[in-house]
VOPAGU-2260 file (C-alpha; in pm, 1 decimal, decimal comma):
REM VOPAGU-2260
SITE   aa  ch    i         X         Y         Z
SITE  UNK   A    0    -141,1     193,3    1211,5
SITE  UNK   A    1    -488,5      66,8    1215,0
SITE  UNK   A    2    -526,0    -277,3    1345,2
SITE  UNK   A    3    -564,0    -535,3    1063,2
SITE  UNK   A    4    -902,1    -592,2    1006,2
SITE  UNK   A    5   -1071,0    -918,2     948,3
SITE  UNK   A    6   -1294,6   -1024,3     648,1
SITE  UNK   A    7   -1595,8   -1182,9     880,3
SITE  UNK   A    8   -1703,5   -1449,8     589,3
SITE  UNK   A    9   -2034,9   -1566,8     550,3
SITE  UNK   A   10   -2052,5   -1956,6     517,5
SITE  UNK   A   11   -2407,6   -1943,6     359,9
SITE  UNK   A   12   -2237,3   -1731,6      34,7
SITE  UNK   A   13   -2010,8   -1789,3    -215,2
SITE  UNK   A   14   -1667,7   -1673,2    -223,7
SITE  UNK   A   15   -1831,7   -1399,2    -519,9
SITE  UNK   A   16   -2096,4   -1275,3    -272,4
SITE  UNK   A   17   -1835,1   -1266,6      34,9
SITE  UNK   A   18   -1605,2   -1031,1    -222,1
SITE  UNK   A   19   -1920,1    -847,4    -319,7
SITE  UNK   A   20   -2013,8    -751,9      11,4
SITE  UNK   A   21   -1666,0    -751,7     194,3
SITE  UNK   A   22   -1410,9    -614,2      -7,9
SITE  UNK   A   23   -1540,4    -242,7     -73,7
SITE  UNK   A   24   -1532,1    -242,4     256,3
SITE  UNK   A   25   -1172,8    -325,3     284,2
SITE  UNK   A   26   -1114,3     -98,1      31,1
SITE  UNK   A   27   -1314,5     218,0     234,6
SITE  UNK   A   28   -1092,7     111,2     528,9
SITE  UNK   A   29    -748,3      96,2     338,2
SITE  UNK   A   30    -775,3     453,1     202,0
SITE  UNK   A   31    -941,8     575,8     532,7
SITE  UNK   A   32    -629,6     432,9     674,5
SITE  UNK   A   33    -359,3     584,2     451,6
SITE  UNK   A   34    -533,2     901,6     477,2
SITE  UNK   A   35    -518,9     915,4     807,2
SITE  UNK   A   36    -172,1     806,4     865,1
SITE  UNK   A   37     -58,6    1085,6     572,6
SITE  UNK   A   38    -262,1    1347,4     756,5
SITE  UNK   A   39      27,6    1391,2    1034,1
SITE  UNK   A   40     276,0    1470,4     772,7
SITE  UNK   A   41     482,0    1132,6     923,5
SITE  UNK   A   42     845,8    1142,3     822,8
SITE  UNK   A   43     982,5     910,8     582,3
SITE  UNK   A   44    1066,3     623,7     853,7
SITE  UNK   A   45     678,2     653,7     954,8
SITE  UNK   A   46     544,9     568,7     605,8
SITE  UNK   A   47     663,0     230,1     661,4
SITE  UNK   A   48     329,1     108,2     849,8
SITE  UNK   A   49     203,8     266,7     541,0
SITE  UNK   A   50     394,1      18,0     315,1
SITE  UNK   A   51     255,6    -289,1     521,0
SITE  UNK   A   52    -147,7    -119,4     476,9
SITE  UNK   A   53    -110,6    -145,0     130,1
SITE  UNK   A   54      82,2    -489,3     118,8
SITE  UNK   A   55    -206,8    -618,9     342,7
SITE  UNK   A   56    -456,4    -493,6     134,2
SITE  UNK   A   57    -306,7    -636,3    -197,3
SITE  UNK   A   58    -238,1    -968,6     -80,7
SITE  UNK   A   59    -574,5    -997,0      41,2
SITE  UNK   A   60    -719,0    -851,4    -299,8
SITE  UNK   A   61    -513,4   -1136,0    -454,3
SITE  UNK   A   62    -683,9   -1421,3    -301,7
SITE  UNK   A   63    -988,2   -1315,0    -475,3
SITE  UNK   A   64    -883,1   -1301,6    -805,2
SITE  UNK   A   65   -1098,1   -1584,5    -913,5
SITE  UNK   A   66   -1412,6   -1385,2    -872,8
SITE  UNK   A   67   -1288,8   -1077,0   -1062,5
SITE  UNK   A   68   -1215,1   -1019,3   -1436,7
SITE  UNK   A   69    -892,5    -776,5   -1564,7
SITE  UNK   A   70   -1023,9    -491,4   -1371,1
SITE  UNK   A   71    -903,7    -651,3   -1082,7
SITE  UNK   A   72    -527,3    -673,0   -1215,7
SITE  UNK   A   73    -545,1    -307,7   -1300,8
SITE  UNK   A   74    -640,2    -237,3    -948,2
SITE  UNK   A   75    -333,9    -495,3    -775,9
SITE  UNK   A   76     -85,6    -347,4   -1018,7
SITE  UNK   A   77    -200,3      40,7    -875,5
SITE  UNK   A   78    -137,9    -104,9    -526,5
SITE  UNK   A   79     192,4    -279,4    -641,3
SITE  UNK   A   80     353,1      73,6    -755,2
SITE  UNK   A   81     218,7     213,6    -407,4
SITE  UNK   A   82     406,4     -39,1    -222,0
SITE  UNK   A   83     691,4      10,5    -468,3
SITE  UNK   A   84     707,5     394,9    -404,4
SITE  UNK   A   85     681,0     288,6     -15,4
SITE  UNK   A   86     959,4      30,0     -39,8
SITE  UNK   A   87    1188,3     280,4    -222,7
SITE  UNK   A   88    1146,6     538,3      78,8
SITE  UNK   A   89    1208,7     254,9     333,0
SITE  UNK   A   90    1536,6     120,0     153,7
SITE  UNK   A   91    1693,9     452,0     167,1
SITE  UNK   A   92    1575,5     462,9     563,3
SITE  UNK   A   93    1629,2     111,2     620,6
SITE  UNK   A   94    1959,8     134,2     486,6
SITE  UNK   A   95    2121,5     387,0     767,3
SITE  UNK   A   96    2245,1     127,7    1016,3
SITE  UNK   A   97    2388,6     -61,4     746,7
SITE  UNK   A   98    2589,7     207,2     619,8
SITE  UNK   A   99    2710,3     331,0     933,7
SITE  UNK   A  100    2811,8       3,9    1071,5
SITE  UNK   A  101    3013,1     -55,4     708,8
SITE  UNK   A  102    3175,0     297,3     733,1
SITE  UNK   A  103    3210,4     285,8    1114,2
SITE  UNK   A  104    3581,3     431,9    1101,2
SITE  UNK   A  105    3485,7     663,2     848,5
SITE  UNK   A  106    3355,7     946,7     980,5
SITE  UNK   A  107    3335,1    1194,1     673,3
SITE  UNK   A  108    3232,8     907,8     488,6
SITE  UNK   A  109    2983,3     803,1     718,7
SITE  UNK   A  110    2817,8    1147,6     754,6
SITE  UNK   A  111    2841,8    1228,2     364,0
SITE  UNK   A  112    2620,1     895,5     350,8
SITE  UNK   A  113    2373,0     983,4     610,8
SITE  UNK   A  114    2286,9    1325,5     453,2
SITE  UNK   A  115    2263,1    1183,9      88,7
SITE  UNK   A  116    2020,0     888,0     273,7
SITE  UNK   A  117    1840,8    1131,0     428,2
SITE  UNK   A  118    1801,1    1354,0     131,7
SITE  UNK   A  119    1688,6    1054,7     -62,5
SITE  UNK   A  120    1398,0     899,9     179,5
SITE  UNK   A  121    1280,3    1272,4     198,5
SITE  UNK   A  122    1263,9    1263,7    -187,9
SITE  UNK   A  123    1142,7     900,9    -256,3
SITE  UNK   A  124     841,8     980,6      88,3
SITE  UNK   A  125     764,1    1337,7    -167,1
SITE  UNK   A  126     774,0    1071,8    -462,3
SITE  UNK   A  127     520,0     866,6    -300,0
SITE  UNK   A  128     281,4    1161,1    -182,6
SITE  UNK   A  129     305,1    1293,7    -512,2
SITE  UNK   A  130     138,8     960,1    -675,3
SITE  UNK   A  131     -88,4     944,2    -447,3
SITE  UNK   A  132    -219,5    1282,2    -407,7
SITE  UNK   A  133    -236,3    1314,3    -806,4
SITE  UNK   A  134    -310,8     968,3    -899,6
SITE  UNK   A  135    -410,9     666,8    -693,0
SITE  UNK   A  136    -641,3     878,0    -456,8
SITE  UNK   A  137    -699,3    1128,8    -679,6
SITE  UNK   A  138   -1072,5    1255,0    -695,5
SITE  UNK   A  139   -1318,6     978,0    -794,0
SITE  UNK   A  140   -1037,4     668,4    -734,0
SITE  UNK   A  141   -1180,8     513,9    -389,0
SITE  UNK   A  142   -1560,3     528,6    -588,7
SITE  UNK   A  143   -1374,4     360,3    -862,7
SITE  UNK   A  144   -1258,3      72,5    -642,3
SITE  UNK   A  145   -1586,0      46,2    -418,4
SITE  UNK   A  146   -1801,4      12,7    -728,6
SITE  UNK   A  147   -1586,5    -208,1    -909,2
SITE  UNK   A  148   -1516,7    -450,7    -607,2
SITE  UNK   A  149   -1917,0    -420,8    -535,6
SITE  UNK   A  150   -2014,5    -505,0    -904,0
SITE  UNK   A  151   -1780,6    -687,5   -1050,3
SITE  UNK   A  152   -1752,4    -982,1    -786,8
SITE  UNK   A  153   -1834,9   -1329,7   -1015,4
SITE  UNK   A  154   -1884,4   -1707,5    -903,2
SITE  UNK   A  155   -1444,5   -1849,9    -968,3
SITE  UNK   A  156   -1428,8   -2101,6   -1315,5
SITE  UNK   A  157   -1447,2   -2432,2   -1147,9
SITE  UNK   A  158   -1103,1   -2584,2   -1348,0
Protein backbone atom coordinates (compact mmCIF):
# COMPACT_ATOMS: atom_id res chain seq x y z
CA UNK A 1 0.00 0.00 0.00
CA UNK A 2 0.99 3.48 -0.78
CA UNK A 3 2.06 5.47 2.14
CA UNK A 4 -0.70 7.82 3.39
CA UNK A 5 -0.27 10.95 1.94
CA UNK A 6 -0.56 14.27 3.59
CA UNK A 7 -2.82 17.28 2.57
CA UNK A 8 0.17 20.10 2.84
CA UNK A 9 -2.48 23.07 3.77
CA UNK A 10 -1.94 26.46 2.89
CA UNK A 11 -2.50 28.89 5.91
CA UNK A 12 -2.92 31.96 3.57
CA UNK A 13 -6.35 30.07 1.97
CA UNK A 14 -9.46 29.11 3.04
CA UNK A 15 -10.48 25.74 3.87
CA UNK A 16 -12.58 26.09 0.07
CA UNK A 17 -9.33 26.98 -1.75
CA UNK A 18 -7.20 24.22 0.27
CA UNK A 19 -10.15 21.58 -1.05
CA UNK A 20 -9.98 23.24 -4.44
CA UNK A 21 -6.47 22.76 -4.93
CA UNK A 22 -5.79 19.61 -2.67
CA UNK A 23 -8.37 17.22 -2.94
CA UNK A 24 -8.31 16.26 -6.81
CA UNK A 25 -5.20 15.52 -5.99
CA UNK A 26 -6.09 13.07 -3.36
CA UNK A 27 -8.49 11.83 -5.51
CA UNK A 28 -5.71 11.21 -8.66
CA UNK A 29 -3.67 9.44 -5.93
CA UNK A 30 -6.53 7.18 -4.45
CA UNK A 31 -7.46 5.65 -7.83
CA UNK A 32 -3.72 5.59 -8.93
CA UNK A 33 -3.43 3.63 -5.79
CA UNK A 34 -6.25 1.07 -6.13
CA UNK A 35 -5.23 0.60 -9.58
CA UNK A 36 -2.12 -0.28 -8.84
CA UNK A 37 -2.71 -2.53 -5.99
CA UNK A 38 -5.61 -4.42 -8.37
CA UNK A 39 -3.04 -4.68 -11.15
CA UNK A 40 -1.25 -7.80 -9.33
CA UNK A 41 -4.42 -9.69 -9.29
CA UNK A 42 -3.88 -9.72 -5.09
CA UNK A 43 -5.93 -12.46 -3.50
CA UNK A 44 -8.81 -11.73 -1.45
CA UNK A 45 -6.71 -11.32 1.98
CA UNK A 46 -4.56 -8.61 -0.07
CA UNK A 47 -7.53 -6.35 -0.90
CA UNK A 48 -7.63 -5.47 2.62
CA UNK A 49 -4.93 -2.51 2.31
CA UNK A 50 -7.36 -1.78 -0.37
CA UNK A 51 -10.27 -1.41 2.13
CA UNK A 52 -8.14 1.02 4.40
CA UNK A 53 -7.20 3.35 0.79
CA UNK A 54 -10.63 3.92 0.38
CA UNK A 55 -11.59 4.37 4.18
CA UNK A 56 -8.70 6.94 4.25
CA UNK A 57 -9.82 8.64 1.42
CA UNK A 58 -13.54 8.95 2.60
CA UNK A 59 -12.90 10.06 5.95
CA UNK A 60 -10.74 12.64 4.70
CA UNK A 61 -13.43 13.67 1.95
CA UNK A 62 -15.75 13.97 4.99
CA UNK A 63 -14.01 16.64 6.79
CA UNK A 64 -14.65 18.81 3.91
CA UNK A 65 -18.09 18.58 3.58
CA UNK A 66 -18.69 22.13 4.51
CA UNK A 67 -17.19 23.41 1.32
CA UNK A 68 -19.13 21.06 -0.99
CA UNK A 69 -22.86 20.91 -1.96
CA UNK A 70 -24.86 17.23 -2.55
CA UNK A 71 -22.40 16.25 -5.12
CA UNK A 72 -20.15 15.61 -2.50
CA UNK A 73 -22.57 13.01 -0.66
CA UNK A 74 -23.03 11.25 -3.94
CA UNK A 75 -19.34 10.88 -4.19
CA UNK A 76 -18.84 9.56 -0.06
CA UNK A 77 -21.78 7.24 -0.54
CA UNK A 78 -19.76 5.64 -3.98
CA UNK A 79 -16.75 5.26 -1.64
CA UNK A 80 -18.98 3.86 1.25
CA UNK A 81 -20.27 0.81 -1.06
CA UNK A 82 -16.45 0.36 -2.09
CA UNK A 83 -15.46 -0.07 1.40
CA UNK A 84 -18.62 -2.12 1.91
CA UNK A 85 -17.76 -4.57 -1.00
CA UNK A 86 -14.07 -4.55 0.65
CA UNK A 87 -15.35 -5.24 4.17
CA UNK A 88 -17.58 -8.11 2.89
CA UNK A 89 -14.38 -9.87 1.27
CA UNK A 90 -12.38 -9.28 4.51
CA UNK A 91 -15.19 -10.75 6.91
CA UNK A 92 -15.27 -13.92 5.06
CA UNK A 93 -11.14 -13.85 5.28
CA UNK A 94 -11.04 -12.40 8.57
CA UNK A 95 -13.29 -14.88 9.80
CA UNK A 96 -10.92 -18.19 9.25
CA UNK A 97 -9.13 -18.20 12.60
CA UNK A 98 -12.28 -17.71 14.27
CA UNK A 99 -13.88 -20.58 12.83
CA UNK A 100 -11.17 -22.89 13.19
CA UNK A 101 -10.42 -22.12 16.72
CA UNK A 102 -14.52 -22.64 17.41
CA UNK A 103 -14.50 -25.98 15.43
CA UNK A 104 -11.00 -26.98 16.61
CA UNK A 105 -12.13 -30.74 17.33
CA UNK A 106 -14.06 -30.78 14.34
CA UNK A 107 -12.19 -31.63 11.65
CA UNK A 108 -14.85 -32.24 8.80
CA UNK A 109 -16.52 -29.42 10.17
CA UNK A 110 -13.66 -27.31 10.25
CA UNK A 111 -12.55 -28.03 6.65
CA UNK A 112 -16.26 -27.88 5.20
CA UNK A 113 -15.98 -24.19 6.72
CA UNK A 114 -12.69 -23.26 5.32
CA UNK A 115 -13.66 -24.20 1.70
CA UNK A 116 -17.16 -22.45 1.87
CA UNK A 117 -14.90 -19.22 3.45
CA UNK A 118 -12.70 -19.49 0.89
CA UNK A 119 -15.22 -19.84 -1.84
CA UNK A 120 -16.96 -16.84 -0.44
CA UNK A 121 -13.90 -14.14 -0.13
CA UNK A 122 -13.07 -15.37 -3.75
CA UNK A 123 -16.70 -14.39 -4.68
CA UNK A 124 -17.27 -11.22 -2.51
CA UNK A 125 -13.02 -9.99 -3.93
CA UNK A 126 -14.93 -10.88 -7.86
CA UNK A 127 -17.97 -8.83 -6.32
CA UNK A 128 -15.82 -5.98 -5.60
CA UNK A 129 -13.75 -6.00 -8.98
CA UNK A 130 -16.85 -6.27 -10.72
CA UNK A 131 -18.16 -2.71 -9.25
CA UNK A 132 -15.32 -1.28 -9.77
CA UNK A 133 -14.28 -2.24 -13.13
CA UNK A 134 -17.99 -1.47 -14.42
CA UNK A 135 -18.92 1.29 -12.20
CA UNK A 136 -16.90 3.37 -9.78
CA UNK A 137 -13.79 3.51 -12.16
CA UNK A 138 -15.53 3.01 -15.04
CA UNK A 139 -14.45 5.29 -18.07
CA UNK A 140 -14.86 9.03 -17.33
CA UNK A 141 -15.39 8.43 -13.17
CA UNK A 142 -11.80 9.74 -11.85
CA UNK A 143 -12.53 13.09 -14.43
CA UNK A 144 -15.83 13.13 -12.73
CA UNK A 145 -14.32 13.40 -9.25
CA UNK A 146 -11.22 15.69 -10.22
CA UNK A 147 -13.54 18.23 -11.81
CA UNK A 148 -16.08 18.16 -9.30
CA UNK A 149 -13.62 18.36 -6.24
CA UNK A 150 -11.70 21.23 -8.42
CA UNK A 151 -14.97 23.24 -9.11
CA UNK A 152 -17.21 22.72 -6.73
CA UNK A 153 -15.03 23.64 -3.55
CA UNK A 154 -17.23 26.74 -1.68
CA UNK A 155 -16.31 29.06 1.41
CA UNK A 156 -18.37 26.51 4.73
CA UNK A 157 -21.92 28.53 6.06
CA UNK A 158 -20.53 30.22 9.06
CA UNK A 159 -23.59 28.76 11.64
Amino acid sequence: MAKRRKIKWRGETGPAENARVRLPKLAHAYFAEMRKGLAGDPAPAELHELRLASKHFRYTLELFRPCYAAGLEERIEALKQVQDLLGDCNDAVASQPRIDAVLRRNREARQRMRIYLKDLAAAKAAAFRKHWTEVFDAEGQEEWWTGYLARNARPPVKG
